[in-house]
C-alpha positions as CSV (number, residue, x, y, z in Angstrom):
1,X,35.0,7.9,-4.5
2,X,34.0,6.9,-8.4
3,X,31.0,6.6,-9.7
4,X,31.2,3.0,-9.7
5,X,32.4,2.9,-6.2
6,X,29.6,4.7,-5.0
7,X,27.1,2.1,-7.0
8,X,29.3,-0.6,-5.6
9,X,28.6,0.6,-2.0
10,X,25.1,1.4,-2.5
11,X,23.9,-2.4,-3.8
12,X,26.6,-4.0,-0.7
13,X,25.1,-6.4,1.4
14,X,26.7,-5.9,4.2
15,X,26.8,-1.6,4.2
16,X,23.8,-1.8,6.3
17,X,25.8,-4.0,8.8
18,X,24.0,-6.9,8.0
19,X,26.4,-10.1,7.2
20,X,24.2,-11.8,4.5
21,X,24.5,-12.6,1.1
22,X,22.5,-11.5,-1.7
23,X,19.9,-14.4,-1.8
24,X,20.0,-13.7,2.2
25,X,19.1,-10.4,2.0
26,X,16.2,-11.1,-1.2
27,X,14.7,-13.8,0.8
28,X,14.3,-11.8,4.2
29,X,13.0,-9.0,2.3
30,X,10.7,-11.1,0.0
31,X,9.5,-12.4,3.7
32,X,9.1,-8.3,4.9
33,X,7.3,-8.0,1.7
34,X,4.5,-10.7,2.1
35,X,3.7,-9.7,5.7
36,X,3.3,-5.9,4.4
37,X,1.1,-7.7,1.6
38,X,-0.9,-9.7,4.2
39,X,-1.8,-6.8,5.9
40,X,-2.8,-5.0,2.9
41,X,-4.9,-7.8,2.0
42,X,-6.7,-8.2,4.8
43,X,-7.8,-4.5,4.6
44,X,-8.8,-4.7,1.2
45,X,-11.2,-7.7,2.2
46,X,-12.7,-6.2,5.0
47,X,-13.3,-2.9,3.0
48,X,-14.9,-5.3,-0.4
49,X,-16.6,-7.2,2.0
50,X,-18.1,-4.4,3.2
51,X,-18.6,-2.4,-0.2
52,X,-20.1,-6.0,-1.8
53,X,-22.7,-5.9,1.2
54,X,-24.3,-2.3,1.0
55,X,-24.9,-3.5,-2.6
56,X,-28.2,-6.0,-1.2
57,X,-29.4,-3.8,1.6
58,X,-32.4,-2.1,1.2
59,X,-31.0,1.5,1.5
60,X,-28.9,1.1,-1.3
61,X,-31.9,2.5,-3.4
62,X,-31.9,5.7,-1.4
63,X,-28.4,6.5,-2.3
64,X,-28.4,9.3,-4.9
65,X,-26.1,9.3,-8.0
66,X,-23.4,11.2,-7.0
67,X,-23.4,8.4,-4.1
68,X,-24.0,5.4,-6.8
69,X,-21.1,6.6,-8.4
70,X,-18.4,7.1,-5.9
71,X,-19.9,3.2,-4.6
72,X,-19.3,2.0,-8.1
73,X,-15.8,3.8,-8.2
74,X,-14.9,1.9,-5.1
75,X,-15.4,-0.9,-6.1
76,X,-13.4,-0.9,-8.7
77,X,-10.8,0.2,-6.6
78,X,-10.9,-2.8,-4.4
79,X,-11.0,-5.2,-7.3
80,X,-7.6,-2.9,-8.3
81,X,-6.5,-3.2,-5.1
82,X,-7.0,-7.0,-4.6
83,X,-4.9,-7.6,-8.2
84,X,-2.5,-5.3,-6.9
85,X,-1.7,-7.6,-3.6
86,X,-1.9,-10.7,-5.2
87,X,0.5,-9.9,-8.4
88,X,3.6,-10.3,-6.4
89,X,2.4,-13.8,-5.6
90,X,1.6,-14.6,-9.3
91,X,4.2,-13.3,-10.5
92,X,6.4,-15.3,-7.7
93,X,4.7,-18.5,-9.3
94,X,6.1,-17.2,-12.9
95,X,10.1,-17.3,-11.0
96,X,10.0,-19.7,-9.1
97,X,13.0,-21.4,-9.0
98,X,14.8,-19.2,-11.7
99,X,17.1,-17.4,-9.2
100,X,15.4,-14.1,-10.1
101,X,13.9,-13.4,-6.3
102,X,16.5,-10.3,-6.1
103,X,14.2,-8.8,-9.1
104,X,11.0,-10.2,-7.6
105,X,11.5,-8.7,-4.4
106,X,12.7,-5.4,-6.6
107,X,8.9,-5.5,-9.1
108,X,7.2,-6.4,-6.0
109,X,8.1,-3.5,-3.7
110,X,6.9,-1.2,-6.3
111,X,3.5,-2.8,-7.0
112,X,3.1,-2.9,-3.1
113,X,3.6,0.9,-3.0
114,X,1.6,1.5,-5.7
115,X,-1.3,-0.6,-4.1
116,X,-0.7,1.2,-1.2
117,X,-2.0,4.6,-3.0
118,X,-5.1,2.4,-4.4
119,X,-6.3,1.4,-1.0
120,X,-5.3,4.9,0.5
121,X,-7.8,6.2,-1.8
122,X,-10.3,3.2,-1.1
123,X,-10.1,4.1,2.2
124,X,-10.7,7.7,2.3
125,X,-13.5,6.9,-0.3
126,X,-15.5,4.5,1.9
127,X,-14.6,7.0,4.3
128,X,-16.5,9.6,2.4
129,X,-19.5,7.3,1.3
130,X,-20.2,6.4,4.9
131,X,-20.3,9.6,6.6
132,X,-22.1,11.3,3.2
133,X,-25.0,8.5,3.2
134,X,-25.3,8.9,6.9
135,X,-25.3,12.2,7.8
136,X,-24.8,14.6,4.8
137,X,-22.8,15.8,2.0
138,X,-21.2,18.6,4.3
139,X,-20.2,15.4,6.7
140,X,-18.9,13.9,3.9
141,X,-17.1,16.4,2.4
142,X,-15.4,17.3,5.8
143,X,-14.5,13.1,6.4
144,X,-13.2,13.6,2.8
145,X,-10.9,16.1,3.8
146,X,-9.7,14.5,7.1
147,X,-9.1,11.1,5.7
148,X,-6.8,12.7,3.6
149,X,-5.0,14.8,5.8
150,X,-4.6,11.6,8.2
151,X,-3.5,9.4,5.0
152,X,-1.0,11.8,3.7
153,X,0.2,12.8,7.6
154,X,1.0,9.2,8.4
155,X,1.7,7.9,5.4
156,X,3.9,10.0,3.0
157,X,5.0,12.8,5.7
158,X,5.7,10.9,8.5
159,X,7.9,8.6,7.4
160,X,9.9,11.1,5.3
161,X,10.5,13.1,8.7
162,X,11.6,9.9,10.3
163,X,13.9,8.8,7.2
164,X,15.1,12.8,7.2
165,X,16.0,11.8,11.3
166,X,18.2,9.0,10.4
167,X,21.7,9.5,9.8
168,X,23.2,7.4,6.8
169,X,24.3,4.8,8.8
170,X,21.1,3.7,10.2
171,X,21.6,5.2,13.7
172,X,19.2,8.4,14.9
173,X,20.9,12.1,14.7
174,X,21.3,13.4,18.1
């Protein structure tokens, strides 16, 4: 098989045994994409919401500075995290009705994976604040440590073991 065969199979719609047409396939995957961005979004909220209220209760003054400036540090990363999720609609705005979704869908997938690290590390970082402010830096450290592992474990290594259990066709090895 060329080169140019290979690329040809690679970007066929209907390789995956799917029997739709380019604009098909970017507008189901433009609709995968903004329920994965949803999501996203609602967890970024929740964790702001959260991060904007420790800001006015009276504890906040007992935090210490290494505590300050992880909080501060956070919040940046939620406000990163929020502009993050709601590019692919801005930028959806910007093509609408150019006949670029296929590139859209393409820009958009990346950002979403890229906001996805951002609000890993949001997470593991309120994580962290919460159990250090509570209980102790030790505590902390340790929640540190576990949010990690349980970010990484089912977020980068699990799917790569499920992708590594699919044949190429899209059908388990046995």
């Amino acid at each position: 098989m060329s080169r140019d065969d290979a690329s040809a199979a690679e970007f066929d719609d209907r390789a995956d045994g799917r029997d739709e047409t380019p604009n098909e396939r970017a507008d189901r995957n433009w609709d995968e994409l903004l329920q994965e961005l949803r999501v996203m979004q609602t967890g970024t909220q929740i964790l702001t919401g959260f991060l904007l209220a420790v800001a006015f209760q009276p504890r906040f003054t007992d935090m210490d500075e290494l505590q300050r400036d992880l909080y501060v540090v956070l919040v940046a990363l939620a406000a990163i995290a929020t502009i993050l999720a709601l590019a692919p609609v801005g930028m959806h705005r910007a093509f609408f009705g150019r006949r670029r979704k296929p590139e859209l869908v393409h820009i958009a997938a990346r950002i979403a994976k890229i906001d996805l690290i951002v609000i890993g590390a949001l997470t593991i970082g309120v994580t962290t604040l919460i159990v250090d402010f509570t209980v102790n830096r030790t505590a902390g450290l340790i929640a540190l440590g576990a949010a990690l592992v349980a970010v990484t474990a089912l977020w980068i290594v699990l799917p790569r073991v499920i992708r590594s259990a699919v044949r190429p066709g899209g059908s388990p090895k046995d």
